[in-house]
FIVEXDREN-39692 format. One line per field, with one value per residue (C-alpha): x, y, z; residue in three letters. Coordinates in pm, 1 decimal. Each point is the difference from the previous one (the first is absolute). Example, Ala and Ser with C-alpha at 12.3 -4.5 7.8 and 13.67 -1.06 7.14 Angstrom:
! FIVEXDREN-39692
c1: (1230.0:137.0)
c2: (-450.0:344.0)
c3: (780.0:-66.0)
aa: (ALA:SER)
//
This chain:
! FIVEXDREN-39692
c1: (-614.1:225.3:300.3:-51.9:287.3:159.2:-147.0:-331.1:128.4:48.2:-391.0:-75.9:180.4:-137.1:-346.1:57.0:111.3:-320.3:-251.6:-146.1:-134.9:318.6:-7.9:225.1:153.3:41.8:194.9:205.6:78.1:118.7:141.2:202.4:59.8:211.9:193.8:97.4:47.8:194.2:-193.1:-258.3:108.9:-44.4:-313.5:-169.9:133.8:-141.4:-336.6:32.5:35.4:-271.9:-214.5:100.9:-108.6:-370.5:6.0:-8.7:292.3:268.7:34.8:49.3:324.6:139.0:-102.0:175.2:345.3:-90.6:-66.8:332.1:197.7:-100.6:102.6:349.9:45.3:31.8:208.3:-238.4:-176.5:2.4:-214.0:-232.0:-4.9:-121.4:-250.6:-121.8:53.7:-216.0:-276.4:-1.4:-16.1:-311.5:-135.8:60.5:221.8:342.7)
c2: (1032.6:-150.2:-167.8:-383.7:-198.4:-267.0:-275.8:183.1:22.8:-333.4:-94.6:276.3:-157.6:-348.0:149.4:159.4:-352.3:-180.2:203.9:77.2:374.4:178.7:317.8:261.9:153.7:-351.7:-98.3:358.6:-103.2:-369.9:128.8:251.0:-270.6:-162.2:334.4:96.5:-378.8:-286.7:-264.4:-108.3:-311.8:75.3:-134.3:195.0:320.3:-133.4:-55.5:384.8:69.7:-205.4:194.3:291.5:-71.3:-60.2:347.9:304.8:109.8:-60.5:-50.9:-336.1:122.6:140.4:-371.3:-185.0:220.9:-74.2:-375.7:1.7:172.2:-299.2:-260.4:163.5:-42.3:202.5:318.0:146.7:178.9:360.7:-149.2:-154.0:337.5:175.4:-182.4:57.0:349.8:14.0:-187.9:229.4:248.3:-86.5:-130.7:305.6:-183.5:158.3)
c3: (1053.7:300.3:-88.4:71.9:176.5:-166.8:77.9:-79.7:-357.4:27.5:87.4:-261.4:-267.2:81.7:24.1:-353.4:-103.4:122.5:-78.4:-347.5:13.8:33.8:212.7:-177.9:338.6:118.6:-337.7:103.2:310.0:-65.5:-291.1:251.5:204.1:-270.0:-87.5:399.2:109.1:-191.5:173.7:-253.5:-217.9:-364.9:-56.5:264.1:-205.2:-333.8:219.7:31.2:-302.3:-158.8:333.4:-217.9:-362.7:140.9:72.7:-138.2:194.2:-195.5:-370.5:-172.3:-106.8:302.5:182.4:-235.5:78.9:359.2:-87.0:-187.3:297.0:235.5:-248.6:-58.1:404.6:270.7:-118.6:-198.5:326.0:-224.5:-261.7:264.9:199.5:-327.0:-44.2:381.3:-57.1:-275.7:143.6:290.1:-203.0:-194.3:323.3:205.1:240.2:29.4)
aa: (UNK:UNK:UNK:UNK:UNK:UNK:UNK:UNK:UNK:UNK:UNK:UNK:UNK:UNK:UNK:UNK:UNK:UNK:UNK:UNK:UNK:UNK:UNK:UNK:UNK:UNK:UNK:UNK:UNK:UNK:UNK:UNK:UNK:UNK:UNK:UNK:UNK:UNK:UNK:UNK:UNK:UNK:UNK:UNK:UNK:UNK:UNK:UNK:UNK:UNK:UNK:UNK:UNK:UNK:UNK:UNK:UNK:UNK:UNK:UNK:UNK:UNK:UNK:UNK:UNK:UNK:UNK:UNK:UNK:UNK:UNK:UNK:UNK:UNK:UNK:UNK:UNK:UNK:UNK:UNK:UNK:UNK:UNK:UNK:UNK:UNK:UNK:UNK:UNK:UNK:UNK:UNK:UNK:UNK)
//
């Protein structure tokens, strides 16, 4: 998979936010989007998130860490980028 530019996460993460069938490498990618690039507002994260529990990429628990990591603010990018990591994981996408 291509890396998107940013403002490609961008209309991927809106996309994820406006549309009710989630795509799980589209959740990955917005969900990237937030971990490379500190330009999504805080409820566009928690969008991502919530992208993420319909799935069966990540598990409830590890979206509720993520979910928690956005509420506590902006420095807690490690958490955020585990949770990435482990969705790429399961999802093949490295």
């Amino acid at each position: 998979m291509k890396q998107l530019l940013v403002r490609d996460d961008i209309i991927a993460l809106r996309a994820v936010m406006n549309d009710t069938t989630f795509s799980e490498r589209l959740d990955i990618i917005a969900l990237r989007a937030v971990m490379n690039y500190i330009v999504c507002s805080e409820k566009l994260d928690i969008i991502v998130v919530c992208g993420g529990m319909n799935d069966t990429v990540c598990s409830e628990r590890l979206d509720i860490i993520a979910l928690r990591a956005v509420m506590n603010d902006k420095p807690c990018i490690k958490r955020l980028d585990i949770i990435a990591l482990c969705a790429g994981m399961n999802d093949s996408v490295q």
